[in-house]
C-alpha positions as CSV (number, residue, x, y, z in Angstrom):
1,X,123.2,104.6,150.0
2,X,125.0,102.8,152.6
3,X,124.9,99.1,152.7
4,X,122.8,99.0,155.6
5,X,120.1,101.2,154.3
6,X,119.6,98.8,151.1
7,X,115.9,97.5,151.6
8,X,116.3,94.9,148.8
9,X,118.0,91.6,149.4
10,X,119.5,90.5,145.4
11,X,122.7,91.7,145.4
12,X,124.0,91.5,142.1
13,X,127.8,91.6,141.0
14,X,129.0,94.2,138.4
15,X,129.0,91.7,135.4
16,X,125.6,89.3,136.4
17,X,124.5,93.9,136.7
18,X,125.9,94.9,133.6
19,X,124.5,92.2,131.7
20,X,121.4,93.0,133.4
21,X,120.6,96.8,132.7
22,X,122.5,96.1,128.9
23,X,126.1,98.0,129.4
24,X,129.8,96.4,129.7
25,X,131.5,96.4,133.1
26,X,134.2,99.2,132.1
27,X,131.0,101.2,131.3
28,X,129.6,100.9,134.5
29,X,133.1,101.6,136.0
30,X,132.8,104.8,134.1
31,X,129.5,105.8,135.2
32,X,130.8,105.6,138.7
33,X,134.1,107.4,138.2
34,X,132.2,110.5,136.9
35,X,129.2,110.1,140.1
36,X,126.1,109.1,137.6
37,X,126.1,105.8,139.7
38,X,127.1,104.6,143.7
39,X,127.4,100.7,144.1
40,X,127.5,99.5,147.1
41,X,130.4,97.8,148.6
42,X,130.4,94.3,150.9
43,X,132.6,94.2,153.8
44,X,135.7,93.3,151.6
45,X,134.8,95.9,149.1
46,X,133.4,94.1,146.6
47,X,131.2,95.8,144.2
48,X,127.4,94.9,144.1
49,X,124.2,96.2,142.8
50,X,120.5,96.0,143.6
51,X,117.2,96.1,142.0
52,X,116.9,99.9,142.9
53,X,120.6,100.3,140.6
54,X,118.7,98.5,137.9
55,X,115.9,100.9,138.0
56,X,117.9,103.6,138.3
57,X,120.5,102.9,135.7
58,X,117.5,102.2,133.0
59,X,116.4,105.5,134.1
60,X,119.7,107.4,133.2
61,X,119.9,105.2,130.1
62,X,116.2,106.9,129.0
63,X,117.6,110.3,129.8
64,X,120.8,109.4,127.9
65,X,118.7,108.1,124.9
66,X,117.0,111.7,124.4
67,X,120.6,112.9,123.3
68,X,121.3,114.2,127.3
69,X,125.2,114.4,127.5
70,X,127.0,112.5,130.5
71,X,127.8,116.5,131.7
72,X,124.1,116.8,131.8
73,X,123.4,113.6,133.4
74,X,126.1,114.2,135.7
75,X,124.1,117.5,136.7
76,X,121.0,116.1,136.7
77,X,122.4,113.2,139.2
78,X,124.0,116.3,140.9
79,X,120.9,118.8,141.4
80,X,118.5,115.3,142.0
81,X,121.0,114.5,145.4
82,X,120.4,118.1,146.9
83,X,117.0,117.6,147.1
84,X,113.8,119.7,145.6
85,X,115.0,122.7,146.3
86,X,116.5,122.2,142.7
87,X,113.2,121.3,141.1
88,X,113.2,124.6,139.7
89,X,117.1,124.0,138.0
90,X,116.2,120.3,137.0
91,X,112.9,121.5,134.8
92,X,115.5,124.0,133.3
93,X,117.7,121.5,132.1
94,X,115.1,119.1,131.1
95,X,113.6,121.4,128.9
96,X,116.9,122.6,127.1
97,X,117.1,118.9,126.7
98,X,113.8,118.5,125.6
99,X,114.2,121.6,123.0
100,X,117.4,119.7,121.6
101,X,115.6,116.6,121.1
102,X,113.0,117.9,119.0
103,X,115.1,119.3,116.3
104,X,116.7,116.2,116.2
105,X,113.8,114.5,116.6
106,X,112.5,116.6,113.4
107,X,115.5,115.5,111.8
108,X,115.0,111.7,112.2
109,X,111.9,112.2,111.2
110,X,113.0,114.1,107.5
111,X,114.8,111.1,107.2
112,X,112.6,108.9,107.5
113,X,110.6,110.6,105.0
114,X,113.1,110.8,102.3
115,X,113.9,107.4,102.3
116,X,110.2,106.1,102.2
117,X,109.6,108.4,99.3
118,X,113.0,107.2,97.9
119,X,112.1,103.9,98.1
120,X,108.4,104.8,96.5
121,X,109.9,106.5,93.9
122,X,112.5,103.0,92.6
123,X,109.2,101.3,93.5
124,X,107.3,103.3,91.2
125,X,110.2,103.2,88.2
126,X,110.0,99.2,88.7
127,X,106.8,99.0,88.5
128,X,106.1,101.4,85.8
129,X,104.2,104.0,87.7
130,X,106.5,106.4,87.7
131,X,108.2,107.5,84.1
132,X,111.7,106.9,83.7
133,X,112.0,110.3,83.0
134,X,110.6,111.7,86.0
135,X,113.8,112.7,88.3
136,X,113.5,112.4,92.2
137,X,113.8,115.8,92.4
138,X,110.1,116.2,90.3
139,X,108.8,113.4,92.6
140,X,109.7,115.3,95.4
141,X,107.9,118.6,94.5
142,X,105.3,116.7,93.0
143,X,104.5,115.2,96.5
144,X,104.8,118.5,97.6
145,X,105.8,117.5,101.2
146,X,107.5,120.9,102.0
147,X,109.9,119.5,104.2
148,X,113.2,120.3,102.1
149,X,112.0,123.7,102.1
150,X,111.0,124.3,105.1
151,X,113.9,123.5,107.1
């Protein structure tokens, strides 16, 4: 958005920004280089950012937290900037995303399992409710959980 069009009046500089929306400034450099973000520039060409960067970088930084690639993002960013004529291509690519992020979604979860019922299971041997013979393994089918065979 040209500088002119920026409704907001804070102008922030790229590290008071960085800081800010929680990345380093070669970071940010790098999200510019590959078109995920546009700063705007003062007459001199200085670098600044605005509330609406702030909100918009957090928004890229959800995206990127469901396991969305910087080639995704970048043709997210890409398809957003031609308007809703690509509405169509954009739920496409969200929902690959979203397909993705379940499994490893699923997977997080499994882990989060195990180690609960890993931590039960020393829990249990300390405190004598689970016999010193009784290998994880037998815990594990004894809790009959199904999610080591399942998946």
């Amino acid at each position: 958005m040209p500088v002119n069009e920026v409704e907001e009046t804070a102008k922030y500089r790229i590290s008071d920004f960085a800081k800010m929306v929680g990345l380093n400034s070669p970071t940010l450099r790098y999200y510019e280089k590959e078109g995920l973000i546009n700063p705007h520039r003062t007459d001199s060409g200085i670098r600044y950012y605005t509330d609406q960067d702030i909100r918009w970088v957090n928004f890229l930084l959800h995206l990127k937290s469901t396991g969305m690639s910087i080639e995704q993002l970048k043709r997210y960013v890409t398809l957003r900037a031609q308007g809703d004529s690509t509405i169509n291509q954009r739920i496409e690519l969200l929902e690959e995303v979203r397909r993705n992020f379940e499994v490893e979604y699923q997977r997080l979860q499994d882990g989060w399992t195990i180690l609960n019922d890993k931590l039960d299971w020393y829990k249990g041997k300390e405190g004598g409710h689970i016999e010193d013979s009784e290998s994880f393994s037998e815990y594990l089918q004894n809790l009959n959980h199904g999610y080591l065979e399942d998946r």
